[in-house]
N, C-alpha and C positions, 0 to 999 in steps of 0.2 A: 292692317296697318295700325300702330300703336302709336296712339298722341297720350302725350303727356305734357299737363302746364303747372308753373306755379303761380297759384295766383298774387303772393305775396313779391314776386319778381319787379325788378323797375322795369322788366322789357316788357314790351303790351302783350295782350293775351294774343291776339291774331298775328302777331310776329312768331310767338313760340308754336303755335299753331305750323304756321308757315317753313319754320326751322324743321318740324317736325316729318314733314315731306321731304323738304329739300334733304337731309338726312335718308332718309328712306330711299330717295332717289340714286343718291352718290352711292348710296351701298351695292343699291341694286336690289334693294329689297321692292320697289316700285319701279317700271320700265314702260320704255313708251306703251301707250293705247293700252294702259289699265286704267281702272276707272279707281276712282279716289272714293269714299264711304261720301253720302249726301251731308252735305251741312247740316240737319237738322236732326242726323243720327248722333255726327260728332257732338254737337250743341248739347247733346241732351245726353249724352256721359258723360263729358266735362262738366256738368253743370253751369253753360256759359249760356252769353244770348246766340240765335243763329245769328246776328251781323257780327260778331265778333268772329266766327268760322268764314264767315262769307269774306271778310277783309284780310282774313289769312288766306285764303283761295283768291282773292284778287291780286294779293302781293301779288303771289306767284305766277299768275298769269302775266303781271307786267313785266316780270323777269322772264316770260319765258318759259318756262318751265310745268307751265297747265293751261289748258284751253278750256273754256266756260260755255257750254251749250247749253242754252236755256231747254228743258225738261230731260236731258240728258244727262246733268250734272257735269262733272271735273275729269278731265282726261290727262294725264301723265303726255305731255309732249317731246321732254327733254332726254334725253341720256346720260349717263350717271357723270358724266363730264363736265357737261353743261352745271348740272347740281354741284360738283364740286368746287367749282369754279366761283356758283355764284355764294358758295356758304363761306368760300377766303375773302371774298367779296366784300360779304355782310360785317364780317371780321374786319378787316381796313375801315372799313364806315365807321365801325364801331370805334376802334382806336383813335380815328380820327378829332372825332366827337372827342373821346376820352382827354387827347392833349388838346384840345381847344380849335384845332382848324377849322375855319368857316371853308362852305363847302366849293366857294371857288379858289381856294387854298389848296384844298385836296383835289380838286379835277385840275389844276394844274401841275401836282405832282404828278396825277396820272397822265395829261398830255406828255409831263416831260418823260414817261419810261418809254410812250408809246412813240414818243419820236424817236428815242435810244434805242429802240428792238427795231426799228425801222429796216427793212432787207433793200436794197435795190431792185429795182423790178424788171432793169434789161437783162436779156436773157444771159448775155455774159459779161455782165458786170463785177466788178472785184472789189 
């Protein structure tokens, strides 16, 4: 797997780190129950610290998307859907941010799609 960062970016390094998988994953190039390179491999071709690897492997675990075994390292949990899903995600956050919505502005745009895509749940309801 190929991580690549800029260090001069406004996005933190353990985000792009993080992008980096999530990416990997949506392609398919990463798939459940592979293991991810150890934080202290990445750390030290990036030239970064390991806690900046380690908080791009936590992102993703709270997304979902990696499980964290203490001496086992990082395991790919998601399927490339799940990864796509969360990197359009990341993208609306972003945007977000970008026009100014404070973040209970944007989760209630998001309640309000969520109640719009809302299905009926009886079985023959119309």
């Amino acid at each position: 797997m190929l991580f690549r960062v800029v260090p001069g970016s406004p996005v933190p390094l353990g985000e792009q780190i993080a992008a980096c998988v999530r990416g990997a994953i949506a392609e398919g190039a990463a798939g459940p129950g592979e293991r991810l390179p150890p934080a202290r491999e990445v750390a030290a071709s990036l030239g970064v610290n390991v806690h900046t690897v380690l908080r791009g492997y936590q992102r993703l675990r709270d997304e979902g998307l990696i499980e964290l075994r203490r001496g086992r390292g990082a395991v790919v949990t998601a399927a490339p859907g799940a990864a796509r899903l969360s990197e359009r995600i990341q993208a609306a956050v972003a945007q977000a941010r970008e026009l100014g919505l404070t973040d209970e502005e944007f989760l209630a745009l998001v309640r309000a799609g969520l109640a719009a895509a809302t299905v009926p749940t009886a079985p023959f309801a119309r």
